[in-house]
PAZAPA-4460 file (N, C-alpha, C; in steps of 0.05 Angstrom, whole numbers, plus 32768, in hexadecimal, padded with zeros to 4 digits):
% residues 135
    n_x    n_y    n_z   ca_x   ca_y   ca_z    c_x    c_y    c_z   seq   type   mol
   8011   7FE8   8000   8000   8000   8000   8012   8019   8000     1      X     A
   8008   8031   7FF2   8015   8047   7FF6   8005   8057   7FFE     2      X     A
   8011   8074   8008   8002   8083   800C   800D   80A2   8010     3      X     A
   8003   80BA   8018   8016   80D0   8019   8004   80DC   8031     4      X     A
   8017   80F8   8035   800B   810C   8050   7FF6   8124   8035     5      X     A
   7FEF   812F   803F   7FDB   8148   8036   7FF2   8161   801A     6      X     A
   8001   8162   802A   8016   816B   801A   8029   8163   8002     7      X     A
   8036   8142   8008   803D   8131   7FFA   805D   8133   8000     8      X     A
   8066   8141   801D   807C   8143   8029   8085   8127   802A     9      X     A
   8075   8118   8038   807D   8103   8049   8068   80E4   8036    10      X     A
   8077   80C8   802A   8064   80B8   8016   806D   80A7   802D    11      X     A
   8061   808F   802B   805F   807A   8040   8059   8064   802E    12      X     A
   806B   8046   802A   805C   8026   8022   8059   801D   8038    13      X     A
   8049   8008   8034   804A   7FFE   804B   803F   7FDC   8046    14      X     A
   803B   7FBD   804E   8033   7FAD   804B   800F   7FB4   803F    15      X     A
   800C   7F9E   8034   7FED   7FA0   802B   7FE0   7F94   804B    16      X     A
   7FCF   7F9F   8048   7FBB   7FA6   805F   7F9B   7FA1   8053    17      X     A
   7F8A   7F96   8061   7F6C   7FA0   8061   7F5D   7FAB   8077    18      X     A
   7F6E   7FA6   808F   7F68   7FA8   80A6   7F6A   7FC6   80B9    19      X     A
   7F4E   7FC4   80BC   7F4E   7FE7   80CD   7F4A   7FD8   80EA    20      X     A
   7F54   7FEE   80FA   7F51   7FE8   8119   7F3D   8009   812F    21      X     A
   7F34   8012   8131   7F23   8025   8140   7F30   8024   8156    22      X     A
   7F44   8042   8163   7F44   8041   817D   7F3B   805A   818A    23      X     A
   7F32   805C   819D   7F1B   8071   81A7   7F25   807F   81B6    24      X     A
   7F41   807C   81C5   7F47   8083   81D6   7F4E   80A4   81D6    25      X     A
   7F5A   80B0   81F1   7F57   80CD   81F9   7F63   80D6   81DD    26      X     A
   7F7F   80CD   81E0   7F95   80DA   81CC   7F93   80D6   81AF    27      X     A
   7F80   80C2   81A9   7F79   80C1   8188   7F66   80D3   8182    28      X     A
   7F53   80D1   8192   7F40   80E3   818F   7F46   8109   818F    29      X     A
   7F54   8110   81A3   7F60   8124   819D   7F71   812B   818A    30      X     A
   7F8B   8118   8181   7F9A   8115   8166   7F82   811E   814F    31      X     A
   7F73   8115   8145   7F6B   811C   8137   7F4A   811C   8133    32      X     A
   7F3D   8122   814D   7F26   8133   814E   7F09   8118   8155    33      X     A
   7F11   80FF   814F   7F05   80E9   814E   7F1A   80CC   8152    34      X     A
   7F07   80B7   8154   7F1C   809E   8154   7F30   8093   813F    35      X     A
   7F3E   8095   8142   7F61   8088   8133   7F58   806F   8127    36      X     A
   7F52   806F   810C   7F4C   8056   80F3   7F66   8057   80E8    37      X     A
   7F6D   8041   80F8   7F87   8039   80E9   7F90   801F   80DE    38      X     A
   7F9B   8011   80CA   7FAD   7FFA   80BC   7FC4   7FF7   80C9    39      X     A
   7FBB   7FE6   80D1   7FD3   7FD6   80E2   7FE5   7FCB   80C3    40      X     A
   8009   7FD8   80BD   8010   7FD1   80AF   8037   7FBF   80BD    41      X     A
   8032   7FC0   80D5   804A   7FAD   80E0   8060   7FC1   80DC    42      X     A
   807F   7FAF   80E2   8095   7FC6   80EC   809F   7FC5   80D3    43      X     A
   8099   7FC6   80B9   80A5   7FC7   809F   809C   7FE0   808F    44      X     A
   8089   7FFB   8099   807D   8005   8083   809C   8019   8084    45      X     A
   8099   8027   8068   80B8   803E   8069   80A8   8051   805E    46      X     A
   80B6   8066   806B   80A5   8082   806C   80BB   808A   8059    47      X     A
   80B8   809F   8046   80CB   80AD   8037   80C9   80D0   8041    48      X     A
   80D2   80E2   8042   80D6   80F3   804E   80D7   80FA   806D    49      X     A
   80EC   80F1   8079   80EC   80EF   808E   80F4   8109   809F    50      X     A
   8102   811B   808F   8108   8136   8098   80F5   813F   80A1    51      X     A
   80D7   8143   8097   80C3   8147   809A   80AC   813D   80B2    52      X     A
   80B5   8121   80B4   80A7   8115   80CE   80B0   811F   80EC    53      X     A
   8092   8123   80F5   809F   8130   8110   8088   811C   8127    54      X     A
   8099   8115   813C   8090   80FF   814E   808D   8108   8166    55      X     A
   8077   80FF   8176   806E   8101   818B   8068   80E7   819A    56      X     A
   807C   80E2   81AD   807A   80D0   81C7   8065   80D0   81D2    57      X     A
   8049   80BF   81CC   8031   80C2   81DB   8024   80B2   81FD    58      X     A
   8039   80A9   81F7   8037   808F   820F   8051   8081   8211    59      X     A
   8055   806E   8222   8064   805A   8226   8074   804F   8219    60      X     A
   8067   8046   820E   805E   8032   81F4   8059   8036   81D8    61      X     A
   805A   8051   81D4   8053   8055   81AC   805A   8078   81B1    62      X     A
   805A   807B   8196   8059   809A   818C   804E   809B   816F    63      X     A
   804A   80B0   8171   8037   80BB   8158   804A   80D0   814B    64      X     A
   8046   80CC   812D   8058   80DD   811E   803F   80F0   810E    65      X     A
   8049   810A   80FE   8038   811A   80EF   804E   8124   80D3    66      X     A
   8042   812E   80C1   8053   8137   80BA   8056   8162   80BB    67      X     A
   806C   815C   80B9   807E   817E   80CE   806F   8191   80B8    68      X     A
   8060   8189   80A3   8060   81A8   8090   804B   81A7   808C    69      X     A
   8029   8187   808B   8015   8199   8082   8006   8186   80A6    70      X     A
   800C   817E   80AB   7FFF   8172   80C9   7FF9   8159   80CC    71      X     A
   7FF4   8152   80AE   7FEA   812D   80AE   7FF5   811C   80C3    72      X     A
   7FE5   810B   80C9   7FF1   80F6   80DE   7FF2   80E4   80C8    73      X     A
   800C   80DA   80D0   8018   80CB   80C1   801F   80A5   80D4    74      X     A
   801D   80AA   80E9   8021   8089   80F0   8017   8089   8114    75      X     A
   8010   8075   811D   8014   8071   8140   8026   805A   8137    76      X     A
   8038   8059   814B   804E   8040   814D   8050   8033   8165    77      X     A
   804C   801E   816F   805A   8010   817D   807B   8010   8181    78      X     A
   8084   8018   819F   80A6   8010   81A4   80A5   7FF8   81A2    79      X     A
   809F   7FE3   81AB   80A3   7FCF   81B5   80B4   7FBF   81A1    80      X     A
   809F   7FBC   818B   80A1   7FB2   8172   80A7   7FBE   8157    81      X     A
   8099   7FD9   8156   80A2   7FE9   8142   8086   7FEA   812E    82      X     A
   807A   7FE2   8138   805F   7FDB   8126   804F   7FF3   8121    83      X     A
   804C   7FF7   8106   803B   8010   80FF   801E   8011   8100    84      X     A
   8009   8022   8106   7FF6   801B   8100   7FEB   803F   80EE    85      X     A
   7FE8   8042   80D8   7FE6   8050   80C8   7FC7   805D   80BF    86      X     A
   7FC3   8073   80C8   7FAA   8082   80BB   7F9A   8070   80A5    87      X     A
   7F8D   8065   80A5   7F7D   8060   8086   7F77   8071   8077    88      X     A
   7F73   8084   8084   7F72   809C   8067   7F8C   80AC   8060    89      X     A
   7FA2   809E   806B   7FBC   809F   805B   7FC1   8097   8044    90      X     A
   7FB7   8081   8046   7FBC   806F   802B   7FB0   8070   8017    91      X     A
   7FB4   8071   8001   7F9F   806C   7FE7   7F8B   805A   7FE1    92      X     A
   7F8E   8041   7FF0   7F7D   802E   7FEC   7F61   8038   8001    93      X     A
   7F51   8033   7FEF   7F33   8032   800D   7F29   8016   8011    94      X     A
   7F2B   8003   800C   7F24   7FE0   8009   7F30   7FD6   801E    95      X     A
   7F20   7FE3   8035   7F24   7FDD   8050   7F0D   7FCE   805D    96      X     A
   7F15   7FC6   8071   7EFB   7FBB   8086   7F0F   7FBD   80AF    97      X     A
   7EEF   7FC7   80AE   7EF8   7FCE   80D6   7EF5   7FB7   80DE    98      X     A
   7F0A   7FAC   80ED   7F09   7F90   80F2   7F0F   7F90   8117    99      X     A
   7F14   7FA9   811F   7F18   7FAC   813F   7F13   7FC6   8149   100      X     A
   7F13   7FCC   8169   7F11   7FDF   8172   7F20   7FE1   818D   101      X     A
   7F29   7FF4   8198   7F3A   7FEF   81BA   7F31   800D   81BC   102      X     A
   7F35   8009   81D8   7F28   8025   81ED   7F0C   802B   81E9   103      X     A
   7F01   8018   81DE   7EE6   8013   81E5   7ED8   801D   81F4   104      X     A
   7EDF   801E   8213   7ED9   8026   8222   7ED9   8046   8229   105      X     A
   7EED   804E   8219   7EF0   8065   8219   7EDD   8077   8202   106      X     A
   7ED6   8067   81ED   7EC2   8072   81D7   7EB1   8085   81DF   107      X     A
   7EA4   80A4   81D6   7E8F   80B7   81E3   7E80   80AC   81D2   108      X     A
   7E68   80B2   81EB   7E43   80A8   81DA   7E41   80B5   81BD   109      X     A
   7E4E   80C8   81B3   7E46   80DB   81A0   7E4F   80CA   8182   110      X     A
   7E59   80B4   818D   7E59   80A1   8164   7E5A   808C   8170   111      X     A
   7E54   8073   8156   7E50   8058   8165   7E58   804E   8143   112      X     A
   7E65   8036   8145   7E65   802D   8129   7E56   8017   8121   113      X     A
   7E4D   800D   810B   7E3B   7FEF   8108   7E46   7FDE   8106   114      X     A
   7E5F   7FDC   8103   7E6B   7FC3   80FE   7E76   7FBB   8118   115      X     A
   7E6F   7F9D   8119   7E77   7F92   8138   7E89   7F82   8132   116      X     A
   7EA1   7F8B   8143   7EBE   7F85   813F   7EC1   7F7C   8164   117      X     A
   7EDC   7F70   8160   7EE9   7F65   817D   7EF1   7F82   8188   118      X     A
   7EF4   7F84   81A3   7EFE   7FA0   81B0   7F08   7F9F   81C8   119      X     A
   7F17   7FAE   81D2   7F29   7FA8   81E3   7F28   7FC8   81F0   120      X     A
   7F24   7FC2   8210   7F1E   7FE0   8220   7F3C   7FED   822B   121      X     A
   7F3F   7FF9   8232   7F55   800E   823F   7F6C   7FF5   824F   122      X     A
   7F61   7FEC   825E   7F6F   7FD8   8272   7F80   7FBF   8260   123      X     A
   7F69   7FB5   8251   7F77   7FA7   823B   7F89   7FA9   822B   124      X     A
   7F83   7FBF   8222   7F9E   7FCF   8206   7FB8   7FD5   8218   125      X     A
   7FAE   7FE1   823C   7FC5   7FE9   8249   7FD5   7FCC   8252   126      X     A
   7FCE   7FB7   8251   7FCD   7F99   8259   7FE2   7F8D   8248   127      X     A
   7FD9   7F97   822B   7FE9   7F81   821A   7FFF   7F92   8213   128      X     A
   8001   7FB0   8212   8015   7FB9   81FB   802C   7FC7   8211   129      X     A
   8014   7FD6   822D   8034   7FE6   823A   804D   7FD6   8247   130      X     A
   8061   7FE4   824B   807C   7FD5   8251   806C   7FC9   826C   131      X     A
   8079   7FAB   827B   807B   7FA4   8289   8093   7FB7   82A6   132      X     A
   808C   7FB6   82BB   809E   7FBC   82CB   80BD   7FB1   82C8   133      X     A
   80C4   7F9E   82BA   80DC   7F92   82B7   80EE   7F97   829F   134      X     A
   80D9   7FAA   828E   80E5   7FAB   826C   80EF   7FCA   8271   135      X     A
***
């Protein structure tokens, strides 16, 4: 898959993907105004303009990049692993399907989606992904 930022500073490939994931939480939602629909594309996608990418440490556990000249969010990452999970409306392709959701619990009454997917609440996502006390 490819895809670009708003500008065309910053292009991104990345593995083929069909898979969207919904996360609802405080910081996606504020990132960009609603919940973070993203393609999980693993620790292989390569971003090309990198001068341009500018990153923000959001947690523990991941950071979020944009790009420095028109604002696009351009990736959430996992440290752990390195694993991207990429805007869907980054990419060119739309031949997607929502196949998950996390912070669930955190979702506001004010949207609801129809598609019933597996979901995973605050405790859970904090469960599987943040560092352990020992790491």
């Amino acid at each position: 898959m490819k895809g670009t930022c708003l500008c065309g500073a910053v292009s991104v490939t990345a593995a083929d993907s069909r898979s969207i994931g919904a996360c609802h939480c405080g910081y996606c939602r504020r990132w960009g105004g609603g919940p973070l629909l993203a393609v999980h594309c693993g620790p292989d996608a390569v971003f090309v303009g990198q001068d341009q990418i500018s990153v923000y440490r959001s947690s523990d556990w991941a950071e979020r990049a944009f790009c420095a000249k028109c604002g696009a969010h351009l990736y959430y990452k996992l440290l752990a692993d390195g694993h991207y999970f990429i805007p869907a409306g980054l990419l060119d392709t739309t031949d997607f399907q929502l196949d998950s959701q996390i912070y669930i619990d955190k979702k506001p009454p004010y949207y609801d989606f129809a598609n019933q997917t597996p979901t995973m609440t605050e405790q859970q996502v904090i469960d599987a992904y943040a560092p352990k006390p020992s790491e």
